[in-house]
C-alpha angles and dihedrals in degrees: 000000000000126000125279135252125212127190126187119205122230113220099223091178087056141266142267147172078248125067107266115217133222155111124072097066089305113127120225120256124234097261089081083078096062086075115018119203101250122159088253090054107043085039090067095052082046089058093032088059091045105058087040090060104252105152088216154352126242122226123198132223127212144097089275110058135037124291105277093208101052086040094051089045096057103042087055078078094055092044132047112195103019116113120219113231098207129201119208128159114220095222088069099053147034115259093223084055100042079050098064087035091069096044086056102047088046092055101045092047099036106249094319098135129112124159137228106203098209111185102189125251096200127083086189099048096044098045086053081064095033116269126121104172119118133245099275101034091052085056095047082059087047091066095045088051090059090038090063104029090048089056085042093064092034079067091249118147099231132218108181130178121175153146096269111008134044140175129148128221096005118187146161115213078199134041127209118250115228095027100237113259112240122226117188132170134190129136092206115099096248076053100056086039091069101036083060087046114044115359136088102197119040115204126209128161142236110303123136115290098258092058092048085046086061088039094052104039081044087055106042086047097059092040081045093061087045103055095244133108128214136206119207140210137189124218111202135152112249134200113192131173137169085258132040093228088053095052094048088049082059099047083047106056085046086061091037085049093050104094110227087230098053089043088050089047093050099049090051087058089040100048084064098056115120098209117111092222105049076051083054095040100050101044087068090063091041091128100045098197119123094254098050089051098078099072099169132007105304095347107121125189098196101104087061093072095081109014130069121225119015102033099161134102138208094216125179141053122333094261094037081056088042093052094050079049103058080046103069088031089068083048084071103270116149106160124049115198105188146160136205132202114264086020099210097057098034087057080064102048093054103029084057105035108034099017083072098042098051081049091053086054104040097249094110146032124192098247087231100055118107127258117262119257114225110211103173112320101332127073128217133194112265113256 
């Protein structure tokens, strides 16, 4: 099996010992103000990531919570090897523009970009920035961005005329290097469609491992028929202790934290998303009561009551968490984006519980260790 990525998330509207909501027309509660996300803040959990091993950070978009762009930028001052994983969403934004964005970017942190296409599952939410135009035709301009911006840093001088998007004689007069990996992430069919087409990394979260096996085999078809080959990653929460008992306590006090009018509040916004997977996400907590959250061996739902988007857990030991995560890792996951409440100490928890587990096995290698050293047969660890 092939190494393993790991990705941390920086909580740019602000952290908490309590989960913070947010995103798919969900407002943020007022725990996001405990620990605001301040460069000096979020700076700690970016250094903190980085000396644990974590290849990136990534950093949300949205209403609710800080630019992803101006934060990122910032935080490549206080770290020195970390990648940003940076949400944007194309509608905002002209593709020629988001293109030498991303050069730039490229050339003053060298080569720490990747980016999160993020095409917006919520009308009310994009017409507040400008944009009208509905769910699938919002994907189908999806496609023509990354079509652009992907000629542009091949060094092509673009014309482009679509449906949706148009420029005339488009052209860097410098090319990032590296060109900036693209994540992108969408359960619809547009949204699969694009992920075949454009994209390197495919996201999905954190559903059972029999949902993120149909994703997967539905993806890499289309991309198959396409020439093209995807890798694919998985964002989820996780919760992990030295015991079982002491990981499910925790998962526990967050539920018995999470107040029944706010959760009530929050799945009413929730129930009118039009997002196919918030409609996925929040049909595994359905029930909402503490026996139905667990839907599948130390995957918990619960932070899905009161937060949009990701709303699953990794929950248990840190073998029983590396073990779900050598699972979906045989599914045909390379790359884990996850987050931890508060996100500072929780880095900790798992970068020195379950980081050295999933080495023991193989499965990971700290992105700053040196490269073995091979003397005969036998390979030794660089000096």
């Amino acid at each position: 099996m092939s190494t393993l990525t790991f990705h941390w998330f920086l909580p740019t509207t602000g952290d908490s010992r309590h989960v913070v909501g947010g995103g798919h027309g969900s407002l943020p509660g007022t725990a996001g103000g405990d620990r605001p996300a301040s460069v000096e803040y979020l700076g700690q959990i970016a250094r903190t990531a980085e000396q644990l091993g974590f290849e990136g950070a990534l950093t949300p978009t949205g209403a609710w919570c800080e630019d992803a762009w101006l934060t990122t930028a910032m935080l490549t001052q206080v770290t020195e090897r970390l990648k940003f994983l940076v949400a944007f969403r194309p509608g905002q934004i002209s593709p020629t523009l988001s293109a030498q964005m991303a050069a730039t970017y490229q050339r003053q942190s060298h080569g720490r970009l990747l980016l999160n296409v993020v095409t917006g599952g919520e009308s009310a939410e994009q017409r507040a920035y400008g944009d009208f135009l509905d769910k699938d035709q919002r994907y189908a301009r999806t496609g023509e961005f990354l079509d652009i911006v992907r000629r542009l840093w091949d060094g092509q001088t673009v014309d482009h005329h679509g449906e949706h998007l148009r420029v005339e004689g488009a052209r860097l007069n410098r090319l990032p290097d590296p060109v900036p990996s693209v994540y992108f992430g969408g359960s619809s069919p547009a949204a699969l469609d694009v992920a075949a087409r454009h994209t390197d990394t495919y996201l999905t979260w954190g559903e059972p491992p029999q949902a993120v096996a149909e994703k997967i085999a539905e993806v890499r078809r289309r991309a198959e028929l396409l020439g093209r080959t995807v890798r694919f990653g998985i964002r989820l929460h996780v919760i992990a202790r030295d015991t079982a008992e002491q990981a499910w306590a925790e998962a526990e006090r967050l539920l018995q934290g999470m107040d029944p009018e706010r959760v009530a509040a929050v799945q009413r916004g929730l129930a009118t998303s039009e997002s196919e997977g918030q409609k996925r996400m929040r049909a595994l907590h359905a029930s909402g009561t503490s026996s139905d959250l667990e839907i599948y061996p130390n995957l918990w739902a619960g932070v899905g009551l009161v937060r949009g988007g990701a709303g699953t857990a990794l929950v248990g030991s840190h073998t029983e968490v590396a073990d779900r995560i050598e699972e979906y890792h045989r599914l045909g996951i390379d790359e884990f984006v996850l987050s931890g409440v508060p996100h500072l100490e929780e880095a900790y928890w798992f970068g020195e519980g379950v980081l050295p587990l999933l080495e023991r096995r193989g499965l990971w290698r700290h992105p700053a260790a040196p490269a073995p050293v091979e003397s005969g047969n036998v390979a030794f660890a660089g000096v």
